[in-house]
BADRENGU-274003 format. One record per residue (C-alpha): x, y, z. Coordinates in nm, 4 decimals, decimal comma. Layout:
BEGIN
{x:X&y:Y&z:Z}
...
END
This chain:
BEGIN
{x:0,6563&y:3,5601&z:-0,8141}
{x:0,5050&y:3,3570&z:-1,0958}
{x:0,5631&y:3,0093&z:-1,1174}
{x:0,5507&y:2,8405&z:-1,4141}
{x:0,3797&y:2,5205&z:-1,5456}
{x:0,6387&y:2,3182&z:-1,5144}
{x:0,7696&y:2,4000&z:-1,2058}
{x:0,4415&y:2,3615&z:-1,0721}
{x:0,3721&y:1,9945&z:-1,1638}
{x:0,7187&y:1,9218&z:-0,9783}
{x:0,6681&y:2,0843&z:-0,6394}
{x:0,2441&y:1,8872&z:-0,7099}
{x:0,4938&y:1,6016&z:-0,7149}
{x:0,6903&y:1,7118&z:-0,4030}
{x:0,3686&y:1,7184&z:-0,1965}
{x:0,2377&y:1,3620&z:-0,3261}
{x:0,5452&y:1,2313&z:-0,2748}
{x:0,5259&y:1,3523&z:0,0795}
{x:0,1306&y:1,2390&z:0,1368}
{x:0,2723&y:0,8904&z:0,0716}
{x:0,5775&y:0,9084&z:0,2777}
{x:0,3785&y:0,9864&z:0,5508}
{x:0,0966&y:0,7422&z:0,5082}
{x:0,3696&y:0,4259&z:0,4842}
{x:0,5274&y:0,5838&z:0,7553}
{x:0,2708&y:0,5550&z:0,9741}
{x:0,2252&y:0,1845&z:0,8590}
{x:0,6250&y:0,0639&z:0,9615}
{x:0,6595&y:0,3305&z:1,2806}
{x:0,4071&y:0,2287&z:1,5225}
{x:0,5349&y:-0,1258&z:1,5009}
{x:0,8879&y:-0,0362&z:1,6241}
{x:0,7586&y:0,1969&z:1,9706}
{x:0,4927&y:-0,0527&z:2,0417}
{x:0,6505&y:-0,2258&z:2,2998}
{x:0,7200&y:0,1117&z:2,5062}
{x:0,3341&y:0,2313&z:2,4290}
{x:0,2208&y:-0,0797&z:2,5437}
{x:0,4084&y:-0,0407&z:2,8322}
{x:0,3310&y:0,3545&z:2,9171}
{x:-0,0565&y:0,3339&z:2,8505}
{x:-0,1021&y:-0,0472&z:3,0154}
{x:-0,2818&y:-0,1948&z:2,7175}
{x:-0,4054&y:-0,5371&z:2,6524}
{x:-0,2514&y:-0,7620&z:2,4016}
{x:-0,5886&y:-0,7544&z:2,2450}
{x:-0,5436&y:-0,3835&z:2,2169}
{x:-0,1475&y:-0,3699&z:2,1209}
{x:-0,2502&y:-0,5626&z:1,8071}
{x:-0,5366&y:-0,2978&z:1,7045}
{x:-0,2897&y:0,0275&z:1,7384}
{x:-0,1742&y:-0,1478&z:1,4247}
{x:-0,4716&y:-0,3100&z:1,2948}
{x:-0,7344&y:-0,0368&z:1,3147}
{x:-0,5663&y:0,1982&z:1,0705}
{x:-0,5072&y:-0,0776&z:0,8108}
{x:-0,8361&y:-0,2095&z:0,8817}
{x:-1,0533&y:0,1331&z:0,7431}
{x:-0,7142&y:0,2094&z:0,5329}
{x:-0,8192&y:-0,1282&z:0,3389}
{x:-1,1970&y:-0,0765&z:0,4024}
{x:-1,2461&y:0,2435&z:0,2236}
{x:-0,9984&y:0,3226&z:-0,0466}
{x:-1,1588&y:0,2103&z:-0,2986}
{x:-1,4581&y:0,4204&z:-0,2188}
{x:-1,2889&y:0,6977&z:-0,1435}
{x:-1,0975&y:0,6845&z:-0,4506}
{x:-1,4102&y:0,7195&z:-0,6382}
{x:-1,5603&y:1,0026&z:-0,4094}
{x:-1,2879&y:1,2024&z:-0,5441}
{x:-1,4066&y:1,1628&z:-0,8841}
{x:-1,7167&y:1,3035&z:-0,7954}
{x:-1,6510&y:1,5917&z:-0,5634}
{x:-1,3397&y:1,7163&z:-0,7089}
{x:-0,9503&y:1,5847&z:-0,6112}
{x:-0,8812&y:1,9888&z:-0,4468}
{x:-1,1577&y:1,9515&z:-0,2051}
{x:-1,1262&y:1,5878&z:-0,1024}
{x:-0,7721&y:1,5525&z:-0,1261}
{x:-0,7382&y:1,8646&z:0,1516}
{x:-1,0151&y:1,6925&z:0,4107}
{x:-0,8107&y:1,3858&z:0,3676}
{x:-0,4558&y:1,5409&z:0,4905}
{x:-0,6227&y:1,7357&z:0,7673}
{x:-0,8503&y:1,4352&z:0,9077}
{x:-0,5045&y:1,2696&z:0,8949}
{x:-0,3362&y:1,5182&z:1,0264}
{x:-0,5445&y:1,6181&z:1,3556}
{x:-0,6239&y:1,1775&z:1,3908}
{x:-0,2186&y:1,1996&z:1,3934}
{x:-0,2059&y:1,5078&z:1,7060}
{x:-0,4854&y:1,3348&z:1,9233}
{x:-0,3194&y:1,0011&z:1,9017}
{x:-0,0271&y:1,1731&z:2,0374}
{x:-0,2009&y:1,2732&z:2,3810}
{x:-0,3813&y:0,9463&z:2,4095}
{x:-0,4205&y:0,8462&z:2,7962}
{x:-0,5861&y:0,5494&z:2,7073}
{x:-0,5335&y:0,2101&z:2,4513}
{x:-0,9442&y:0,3073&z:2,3137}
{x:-0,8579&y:0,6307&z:2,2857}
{x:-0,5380&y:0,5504&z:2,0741}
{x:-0,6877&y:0,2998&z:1,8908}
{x:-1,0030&y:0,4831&z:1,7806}
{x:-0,7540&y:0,7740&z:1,6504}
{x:-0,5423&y:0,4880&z:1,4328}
{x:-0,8992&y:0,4192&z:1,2854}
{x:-0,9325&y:0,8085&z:1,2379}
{x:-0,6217&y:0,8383&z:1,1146}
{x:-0,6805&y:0,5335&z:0,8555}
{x:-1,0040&y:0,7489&z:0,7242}
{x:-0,7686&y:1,0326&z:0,6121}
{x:-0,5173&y:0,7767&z:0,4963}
{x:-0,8150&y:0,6032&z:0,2619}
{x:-0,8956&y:0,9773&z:0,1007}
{x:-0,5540&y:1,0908&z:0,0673}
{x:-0,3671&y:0,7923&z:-0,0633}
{x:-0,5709&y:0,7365&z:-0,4061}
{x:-0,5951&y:1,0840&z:-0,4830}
{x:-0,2506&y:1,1775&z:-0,4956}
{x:-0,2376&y:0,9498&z:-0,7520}
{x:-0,4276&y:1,0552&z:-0,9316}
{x:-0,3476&y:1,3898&z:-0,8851}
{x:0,0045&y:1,2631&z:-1,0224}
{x:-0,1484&y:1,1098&z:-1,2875}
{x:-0,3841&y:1,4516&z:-1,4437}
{x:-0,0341&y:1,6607&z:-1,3817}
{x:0,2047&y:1,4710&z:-1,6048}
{x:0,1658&y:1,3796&z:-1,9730}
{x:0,1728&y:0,9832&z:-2,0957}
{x:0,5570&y:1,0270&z:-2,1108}
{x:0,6555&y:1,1457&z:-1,7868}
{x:0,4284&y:0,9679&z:-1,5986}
{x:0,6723&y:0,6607&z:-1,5137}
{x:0,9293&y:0,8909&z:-1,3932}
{x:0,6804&y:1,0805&z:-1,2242}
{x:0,5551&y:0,7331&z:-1,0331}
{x:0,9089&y:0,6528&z:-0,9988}
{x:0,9950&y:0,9981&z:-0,7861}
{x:0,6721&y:0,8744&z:-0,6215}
{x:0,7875&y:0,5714&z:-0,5475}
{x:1,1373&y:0,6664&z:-0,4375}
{x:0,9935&y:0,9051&z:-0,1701}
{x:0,7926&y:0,6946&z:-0,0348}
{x:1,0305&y:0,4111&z:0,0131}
{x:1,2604&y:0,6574&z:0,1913}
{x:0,9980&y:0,7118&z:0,4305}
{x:0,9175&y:0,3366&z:0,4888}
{x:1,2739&y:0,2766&z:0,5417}
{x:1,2991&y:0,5695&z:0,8156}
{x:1,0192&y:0,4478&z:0,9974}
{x:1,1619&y:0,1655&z:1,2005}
{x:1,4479&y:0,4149&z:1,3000}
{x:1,1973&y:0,6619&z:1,4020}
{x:1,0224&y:0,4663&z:1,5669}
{x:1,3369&y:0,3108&z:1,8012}
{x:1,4633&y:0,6964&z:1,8157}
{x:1,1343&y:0,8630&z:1,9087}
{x:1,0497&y:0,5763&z:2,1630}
{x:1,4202&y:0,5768&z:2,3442}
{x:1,5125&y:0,9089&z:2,4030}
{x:1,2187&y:1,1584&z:2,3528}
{x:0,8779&y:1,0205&z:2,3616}
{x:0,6794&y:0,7582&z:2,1570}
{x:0,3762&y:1,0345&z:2,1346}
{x:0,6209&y:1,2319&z:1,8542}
{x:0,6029&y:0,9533&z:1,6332}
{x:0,2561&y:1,0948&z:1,5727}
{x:0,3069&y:1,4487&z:1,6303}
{x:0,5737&y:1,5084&z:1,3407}
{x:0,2422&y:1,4023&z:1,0920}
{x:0,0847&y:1,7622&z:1,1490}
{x:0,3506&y:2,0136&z:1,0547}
{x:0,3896&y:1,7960&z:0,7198}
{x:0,0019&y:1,7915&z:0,6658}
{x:-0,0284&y:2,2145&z:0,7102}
{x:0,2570&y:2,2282&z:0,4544}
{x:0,1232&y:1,9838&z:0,1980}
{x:-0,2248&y:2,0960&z:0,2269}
{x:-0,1243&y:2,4540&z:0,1598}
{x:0,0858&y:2,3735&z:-0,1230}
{x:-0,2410&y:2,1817&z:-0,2898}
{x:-0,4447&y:2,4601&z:-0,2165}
{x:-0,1818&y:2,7429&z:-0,3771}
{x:-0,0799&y:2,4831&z:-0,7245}
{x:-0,3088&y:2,2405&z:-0,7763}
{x:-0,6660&y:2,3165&z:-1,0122}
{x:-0,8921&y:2,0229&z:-1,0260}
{x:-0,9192&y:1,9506&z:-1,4793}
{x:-1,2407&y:2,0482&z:-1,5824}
{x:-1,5061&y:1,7674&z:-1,5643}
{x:-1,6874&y:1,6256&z:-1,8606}
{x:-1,9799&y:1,4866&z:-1,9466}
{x:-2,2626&y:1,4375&z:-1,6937}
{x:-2,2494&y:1,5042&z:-1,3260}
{x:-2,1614&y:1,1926&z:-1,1199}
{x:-2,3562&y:1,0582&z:-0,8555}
{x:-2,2455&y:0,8710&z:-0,5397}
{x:-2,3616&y:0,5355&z:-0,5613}
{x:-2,4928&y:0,4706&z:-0,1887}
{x:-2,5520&y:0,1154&z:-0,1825}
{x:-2,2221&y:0,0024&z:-0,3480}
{x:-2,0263&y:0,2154&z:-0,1179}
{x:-2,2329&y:0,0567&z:0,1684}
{x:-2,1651&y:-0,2975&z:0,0445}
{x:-1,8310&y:-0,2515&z:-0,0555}
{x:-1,6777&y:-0,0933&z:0,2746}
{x:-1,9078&y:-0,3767&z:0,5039}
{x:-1,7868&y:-0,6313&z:0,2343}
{x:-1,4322&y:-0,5633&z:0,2541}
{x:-1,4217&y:-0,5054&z:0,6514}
{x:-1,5451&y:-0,8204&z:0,7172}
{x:-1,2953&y:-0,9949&z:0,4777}
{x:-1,0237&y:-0,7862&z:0,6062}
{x:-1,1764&y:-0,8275&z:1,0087}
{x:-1,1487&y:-1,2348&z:0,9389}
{x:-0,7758&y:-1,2453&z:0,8039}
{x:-0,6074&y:-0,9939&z:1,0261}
{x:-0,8061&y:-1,2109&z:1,3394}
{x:-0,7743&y:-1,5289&z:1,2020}
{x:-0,4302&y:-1,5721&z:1,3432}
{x:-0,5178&y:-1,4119&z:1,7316}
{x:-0,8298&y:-1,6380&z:1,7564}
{x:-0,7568&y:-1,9420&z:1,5737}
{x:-0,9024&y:-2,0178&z:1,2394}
{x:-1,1336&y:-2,2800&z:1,3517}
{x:-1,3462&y:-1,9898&z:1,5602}
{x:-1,6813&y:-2,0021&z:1,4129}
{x:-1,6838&y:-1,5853&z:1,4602}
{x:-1,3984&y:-1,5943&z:1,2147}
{x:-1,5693&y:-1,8047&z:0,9212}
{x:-1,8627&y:-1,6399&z:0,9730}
{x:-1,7221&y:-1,2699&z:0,9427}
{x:-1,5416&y:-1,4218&z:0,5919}
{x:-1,8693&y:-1,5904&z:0,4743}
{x:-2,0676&y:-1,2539&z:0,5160}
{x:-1,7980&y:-1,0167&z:0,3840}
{x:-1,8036&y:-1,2663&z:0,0817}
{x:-2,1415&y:-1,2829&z:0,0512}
{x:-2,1465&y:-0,8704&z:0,0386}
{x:-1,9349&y:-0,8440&z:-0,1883}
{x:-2,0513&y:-1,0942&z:-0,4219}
{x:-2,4207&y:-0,8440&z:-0,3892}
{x:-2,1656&y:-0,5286&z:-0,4486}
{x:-2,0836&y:-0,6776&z:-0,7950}
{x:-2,4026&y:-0,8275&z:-0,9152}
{x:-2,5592&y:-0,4490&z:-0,7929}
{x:-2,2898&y:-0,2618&z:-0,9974}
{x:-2,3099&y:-0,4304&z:-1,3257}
{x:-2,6914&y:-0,2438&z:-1,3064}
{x:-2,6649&y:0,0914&z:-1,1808}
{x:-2,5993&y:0,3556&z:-1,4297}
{x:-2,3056&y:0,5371&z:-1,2618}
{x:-2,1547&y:0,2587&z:-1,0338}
{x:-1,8966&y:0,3087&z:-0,7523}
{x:-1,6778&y:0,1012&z:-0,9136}
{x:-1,6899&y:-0,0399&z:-1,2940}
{x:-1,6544&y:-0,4126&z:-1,2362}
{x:-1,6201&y:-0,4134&z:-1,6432}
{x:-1,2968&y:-0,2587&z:-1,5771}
{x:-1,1669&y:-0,5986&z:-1,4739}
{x:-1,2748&y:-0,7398&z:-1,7908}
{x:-0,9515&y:-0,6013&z:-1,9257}
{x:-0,7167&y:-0,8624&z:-1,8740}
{x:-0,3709&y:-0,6436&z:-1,8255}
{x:-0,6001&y:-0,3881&z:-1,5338}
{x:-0,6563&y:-0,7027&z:-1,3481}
{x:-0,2860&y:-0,8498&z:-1,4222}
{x:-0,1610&y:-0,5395&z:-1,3105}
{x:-0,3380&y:-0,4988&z:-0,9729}
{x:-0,2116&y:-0,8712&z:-0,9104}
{x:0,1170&y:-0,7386&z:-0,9587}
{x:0,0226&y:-0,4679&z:-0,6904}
{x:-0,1101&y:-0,7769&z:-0,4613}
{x:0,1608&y:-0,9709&z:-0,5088}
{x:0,4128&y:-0,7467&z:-0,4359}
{x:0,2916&y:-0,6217&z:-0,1296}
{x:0,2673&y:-0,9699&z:0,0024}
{x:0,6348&y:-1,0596&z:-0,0319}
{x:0,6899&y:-0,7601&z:0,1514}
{x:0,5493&y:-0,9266&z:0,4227}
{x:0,7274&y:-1,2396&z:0,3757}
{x:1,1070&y:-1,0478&z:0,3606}
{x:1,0636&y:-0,7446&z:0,6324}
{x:0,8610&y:-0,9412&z:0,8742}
{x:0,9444&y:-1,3249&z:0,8730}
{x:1,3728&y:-1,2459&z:0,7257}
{x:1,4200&y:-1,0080&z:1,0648}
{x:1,2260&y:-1,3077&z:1,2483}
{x:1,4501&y:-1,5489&z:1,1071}
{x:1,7646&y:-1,3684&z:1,1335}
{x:1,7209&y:-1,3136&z:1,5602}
{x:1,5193&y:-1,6254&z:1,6048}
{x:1,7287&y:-1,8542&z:1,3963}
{x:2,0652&y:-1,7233&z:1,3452}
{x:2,0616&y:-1,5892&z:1,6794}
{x:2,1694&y:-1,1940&z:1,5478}
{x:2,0486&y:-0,8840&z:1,7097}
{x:1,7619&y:-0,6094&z:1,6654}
{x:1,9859&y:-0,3586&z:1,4943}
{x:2,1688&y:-0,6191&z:1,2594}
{x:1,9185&y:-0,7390&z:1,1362}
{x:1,7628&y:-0,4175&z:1,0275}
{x:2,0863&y:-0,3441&z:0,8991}
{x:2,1138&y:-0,7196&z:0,6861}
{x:1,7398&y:-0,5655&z:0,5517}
{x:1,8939&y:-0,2848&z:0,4329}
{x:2,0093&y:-0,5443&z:0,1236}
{x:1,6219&y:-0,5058&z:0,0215}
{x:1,5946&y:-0,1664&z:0,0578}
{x:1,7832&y:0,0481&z:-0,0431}
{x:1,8110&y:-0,1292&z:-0,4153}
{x:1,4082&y:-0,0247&z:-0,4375}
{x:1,5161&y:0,3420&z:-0,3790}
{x:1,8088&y:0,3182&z:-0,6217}
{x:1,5904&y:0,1543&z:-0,9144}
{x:1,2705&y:0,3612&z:-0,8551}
{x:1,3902&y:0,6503&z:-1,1158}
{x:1,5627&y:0,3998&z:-1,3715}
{x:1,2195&y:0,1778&z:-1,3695}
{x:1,0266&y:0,4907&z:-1,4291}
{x:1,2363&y:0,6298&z:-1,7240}
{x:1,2257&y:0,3175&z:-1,8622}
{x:0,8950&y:0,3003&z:-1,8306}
{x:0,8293&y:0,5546&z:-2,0439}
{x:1,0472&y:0,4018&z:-2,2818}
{x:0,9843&y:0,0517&z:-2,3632}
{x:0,6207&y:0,0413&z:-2,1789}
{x:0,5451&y:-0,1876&z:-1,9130}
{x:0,5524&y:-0,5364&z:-2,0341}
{x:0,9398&y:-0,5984&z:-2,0066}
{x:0,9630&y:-0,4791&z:-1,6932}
{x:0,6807&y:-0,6109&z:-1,5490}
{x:0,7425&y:-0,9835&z:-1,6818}
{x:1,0658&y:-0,9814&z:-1,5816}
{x:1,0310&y:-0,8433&z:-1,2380}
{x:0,8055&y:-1,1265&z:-1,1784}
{x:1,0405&y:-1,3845&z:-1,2595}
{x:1,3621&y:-1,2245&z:-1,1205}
{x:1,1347&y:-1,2061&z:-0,7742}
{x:1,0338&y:-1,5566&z:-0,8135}
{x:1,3710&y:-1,6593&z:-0,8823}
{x:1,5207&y:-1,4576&z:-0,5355}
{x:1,2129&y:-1,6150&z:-0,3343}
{x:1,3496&y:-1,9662&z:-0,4447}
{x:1,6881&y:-1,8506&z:-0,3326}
{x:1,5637&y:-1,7690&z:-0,0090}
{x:1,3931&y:-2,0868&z:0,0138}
{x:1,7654&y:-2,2520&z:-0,0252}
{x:1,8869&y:-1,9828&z:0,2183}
{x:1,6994&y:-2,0331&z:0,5195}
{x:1,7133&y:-2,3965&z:0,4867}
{x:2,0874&y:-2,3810&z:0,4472}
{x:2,1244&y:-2,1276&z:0,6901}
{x:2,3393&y:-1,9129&z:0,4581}
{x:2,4266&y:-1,5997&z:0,4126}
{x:2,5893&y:-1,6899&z:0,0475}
{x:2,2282&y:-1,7258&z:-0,0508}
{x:2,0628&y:-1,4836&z:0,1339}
{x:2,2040&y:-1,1244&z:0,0821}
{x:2,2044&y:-1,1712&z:-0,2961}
{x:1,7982&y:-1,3046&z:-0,3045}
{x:1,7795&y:-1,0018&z:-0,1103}
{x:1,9408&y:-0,7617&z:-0,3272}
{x:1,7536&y:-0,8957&z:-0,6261}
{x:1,4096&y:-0,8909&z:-0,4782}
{x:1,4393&y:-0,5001&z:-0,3469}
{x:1,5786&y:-0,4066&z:-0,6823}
{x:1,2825&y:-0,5551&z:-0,8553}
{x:0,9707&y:-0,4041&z:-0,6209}
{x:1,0466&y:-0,0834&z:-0,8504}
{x:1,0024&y:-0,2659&z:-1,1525}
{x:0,6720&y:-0,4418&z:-1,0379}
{x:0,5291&y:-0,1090&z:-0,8536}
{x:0,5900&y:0,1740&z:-1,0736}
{x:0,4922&y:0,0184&z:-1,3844}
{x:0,1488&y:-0,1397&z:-1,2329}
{x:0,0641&y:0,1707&z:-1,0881}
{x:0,0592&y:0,4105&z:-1,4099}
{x:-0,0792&y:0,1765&z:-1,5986}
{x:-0,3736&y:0,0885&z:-1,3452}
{x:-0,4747&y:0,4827&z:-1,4216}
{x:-0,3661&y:0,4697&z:-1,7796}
{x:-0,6078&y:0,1908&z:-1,8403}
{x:-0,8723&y:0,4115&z:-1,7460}
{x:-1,0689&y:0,7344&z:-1,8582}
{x:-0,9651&y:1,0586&z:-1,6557}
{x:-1,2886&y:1,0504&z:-1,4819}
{x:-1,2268&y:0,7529&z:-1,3317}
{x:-0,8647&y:0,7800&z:-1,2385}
{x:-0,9579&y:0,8010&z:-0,8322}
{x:-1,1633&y:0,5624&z:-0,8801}
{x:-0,8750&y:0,3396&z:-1,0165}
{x:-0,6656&y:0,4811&z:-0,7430}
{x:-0,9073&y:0,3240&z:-0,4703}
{x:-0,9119&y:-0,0071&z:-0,6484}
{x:-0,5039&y:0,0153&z:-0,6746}
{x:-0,4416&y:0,1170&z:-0,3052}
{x:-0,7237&y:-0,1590&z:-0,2211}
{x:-0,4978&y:-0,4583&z:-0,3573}
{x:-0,1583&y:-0,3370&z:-0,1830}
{x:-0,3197&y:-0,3370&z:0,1023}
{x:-0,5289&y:-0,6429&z:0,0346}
{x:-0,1771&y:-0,8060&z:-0,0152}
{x:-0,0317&y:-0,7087&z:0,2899}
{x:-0,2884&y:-0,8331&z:0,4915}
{x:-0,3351&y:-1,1596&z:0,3391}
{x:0,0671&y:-1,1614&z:0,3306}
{x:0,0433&y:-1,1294&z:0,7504}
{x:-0,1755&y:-1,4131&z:0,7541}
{x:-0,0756&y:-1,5939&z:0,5303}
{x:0,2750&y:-1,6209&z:0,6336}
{x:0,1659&y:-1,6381&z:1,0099}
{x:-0,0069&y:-1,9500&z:0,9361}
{x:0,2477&y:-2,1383&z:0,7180}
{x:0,4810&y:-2,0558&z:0,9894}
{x:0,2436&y:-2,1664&z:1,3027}
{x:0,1773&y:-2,5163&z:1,1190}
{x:0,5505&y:-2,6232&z:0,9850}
{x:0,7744&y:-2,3804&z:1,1817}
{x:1,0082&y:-2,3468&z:0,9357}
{x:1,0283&y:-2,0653&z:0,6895}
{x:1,0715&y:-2,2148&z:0,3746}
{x:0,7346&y:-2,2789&z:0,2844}
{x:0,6761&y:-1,9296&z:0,2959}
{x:0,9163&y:-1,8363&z:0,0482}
{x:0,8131&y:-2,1246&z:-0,1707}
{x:0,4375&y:-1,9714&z:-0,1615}
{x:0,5685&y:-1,6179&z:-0,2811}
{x:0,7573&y:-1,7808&z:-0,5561}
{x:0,4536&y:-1,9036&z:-0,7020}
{x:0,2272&y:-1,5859&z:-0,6508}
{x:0,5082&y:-1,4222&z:-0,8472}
{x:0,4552&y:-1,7075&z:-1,1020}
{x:0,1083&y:-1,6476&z:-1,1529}
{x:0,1724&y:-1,3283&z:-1,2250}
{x:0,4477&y:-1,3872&z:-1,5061}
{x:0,1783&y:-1,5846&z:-1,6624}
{x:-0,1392&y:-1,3587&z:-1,6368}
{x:0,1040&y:-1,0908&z:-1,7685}
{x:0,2261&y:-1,2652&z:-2,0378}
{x:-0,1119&y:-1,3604&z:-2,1320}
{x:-0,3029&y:-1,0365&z:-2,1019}
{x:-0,0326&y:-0,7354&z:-2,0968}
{x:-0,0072&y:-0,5982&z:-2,4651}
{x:0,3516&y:-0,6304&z:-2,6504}
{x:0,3278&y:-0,3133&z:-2,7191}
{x:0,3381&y:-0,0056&z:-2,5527}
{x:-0,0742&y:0,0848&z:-2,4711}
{x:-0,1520&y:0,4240&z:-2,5442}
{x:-0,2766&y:0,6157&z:-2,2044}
{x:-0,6475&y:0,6655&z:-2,1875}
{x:-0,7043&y:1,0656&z:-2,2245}
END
């Protein structure tokens, strides 16, 4: 049977949609059966913390190279590698008999997560015209929100009454599927222009740069900031990095265009992506710490009480996409910003209060408004761009959620170590959604920008 173009780009969506739900998965699933796979396997604390860390660790440390590898090698070839490095990372950590053998595999596993993650958008991105491609972000979005939602429940349910080793070993069935779906509907667009090169030394810089940065904050916390191996990882990384831009502004074909950041609304709009990964550290981590440690509730409540967050992201993710496509990002953008930064005031009022008045709305309002901050940054990070550069904007997108989360952790972690009290973590969010209302108000055009094709 013949399918047709259209229904082709949908089930292309299908599969993306499914690449991301499992890569966030893996992100919120581990966290919930580490306690019993700490247990079963005897680890260290040292180690407990890296079955987490070491996949968000390369995640963060390659996807913005990898993004731009599939620019050069073709988004067919790389995109399949990606799903089955995942995919067999995901069925060895499942028959780990050791924490170094399980920890190396969430490394592995972050390697395939790095390739697969940028790609699929942009894979979205070539599929759908200018004026689907919010709703087509927004389906995106949706499915991978229900699969960042599940997690936690997977995790209790896998870790209870089967075995914590399935939380890994439902990843390959999904990878075969996907991957064979790519392989049947999806044709790379033809390339133009010159053949690109892999530039070498700014991958090399970028990936040491960035996982020393990314070493120093997620350690920072575990060792104590004043460890001179901390401040010395986070001067190096800095100082590589710094060398990865000054080197890129001179090679002809560069891993990543710095210039790109020269546009005002590409870098507003990854700060959107920053920022809103960050307060998703502040509301699922340090609310469900709040709500056991201060108001004295249970696991289950308050995962149920955080259900207030999410599921208003999953009910908004199709509306922000169609409107997306109809009034262009600005509006929604601008005033996702300040309806966050308004609900991460609230909360500051609701933990000090202790009240639930306070609280439930703030959440409400926040979830509803990721959708409007995620889906609209997101197409317009690749719409800002030429098509042969879309992975490469993929990479630099996926780089700055995870940059936020990360620097979220720590962030939050510290405040909270220094004052113990929550408020000043909300208070900090608040403004990070401030300065974005202003560098989008400042650099994001009034009117609708016309996709770069």
């Amino acid at each position: 049977m013949k399918i047709t173009e259209n229904a082709r780009k949908w089930w292309i969506l299908t599969a993306m949609g499914g690449v991301l739900g499992i890569v966030v998965f893996d992100e919120t699933v581990v966290g919930v059966a580490l306690p019993t796979i700490v247990t079963e396997l005897g680890l260290t604390l040292s180690e407990s913390h890296w079955v987490v860390n070491a996949y968000l660790l390369v995640f963060a440390g390659l996807a913005a190279a990898a993004g731009r590898l599939g620019d050069i090698v073709g988004l067919k070839k790389l995109f399949v590698i990606g799903v089955l490095i995942f995919g067999l990372a995901s069925l060895a950590s499942g028959f780990a008999e050791s924490g170094a053998w399980l920890v190396s595999m969430r490394a592995v596993q972050g390697i395939g997560a790095a390739v697969i993650f940028p790609a699929s958008l942009a894979i979205i991105t070539h599929a759908f015209p200018p004026e689907q491609r919010g709703m087509a972000i927004g389906i995106y979005g949706a499915i991978g929100t229900c699969f960042l939602s599940l997690g936690p429940i997977a995790g209790g349910f896998f870790s209870e009454l089967v075995s914590w080793r399935w939380i890994f070993w439902i990843n390959p069935p999904i990878v075969v599927v996907i991957a064979l779906m790519v392989l049947a509907l999806w044709r790379d667009p033809p390339r133009e222009g010159d053949a690109i090169k892999l530039d070498r030394f700014g991958a090399l810089t970028l990936v040491a740069g960035l996982s020393l940065v990314v070493f120093a904050v997620m350690q920072g916390p575990d060792w104590g900031w004043q460890t001179l191996a901390i401040w010395a990882a986070l001067a190096a990384g800095s100082i590589v990095l710094v060398l990865f831009v000054i080197v890129e502004q001179r090679v002809p074909q560069p891993l990543i265009d710095v210039v790109l950041f020269k546009n005002g609304a590409f870098t507003a709009f990854n700060l959107t992506i920053f920022a809103a990964q960050f307060s998703k550290m502040a509301v699922f981590v340090f609310i469900a710490l709040y709500l056991q440690n201060s108001l004295g509730v249970g696991a289950l409540i308050a995962g149920m009480i955080l259900l207030a967050s999410t599921v208003p992201t999953i009910l908004t993710s199709l509306s922000a996409g169609k409107l997306l496509d109809q009034v262009g990002p600005r509006v929604l953008v601008l005033g996702g910003a300040a309806a966050s930064a308004l609900a991460m005031l609230c909360l500051v009022f609701a933990v000090t209060l202790q009240s639930y008045v306070l609280l439930l709305p703030a959440l409400v309002v926040w979830g509803a408004c990721m959708s409007f901050l995620f889906v609209p940054s997101l197409r317009e990070v690749m719409n800002t761009v030429p098509p042969d550069k879309r992975g490469e904007a993929g990479g630099v997108s996926m780089t700055a959620q995870l940059l936020g989360g990360t620097v979220g952790m720590t962030a939050c972690s510290t405040l909270f170590a220094v004052t113990s009290v929550y408020w000043p973590i909300y208070l900090l969010t608040a403004c990070l959604f401030l300065a974005v209302l202003t560098l989008g108000w400042l650099t994001i055009p009034r009117n609708r920008p016309a996709a770069a094709e």
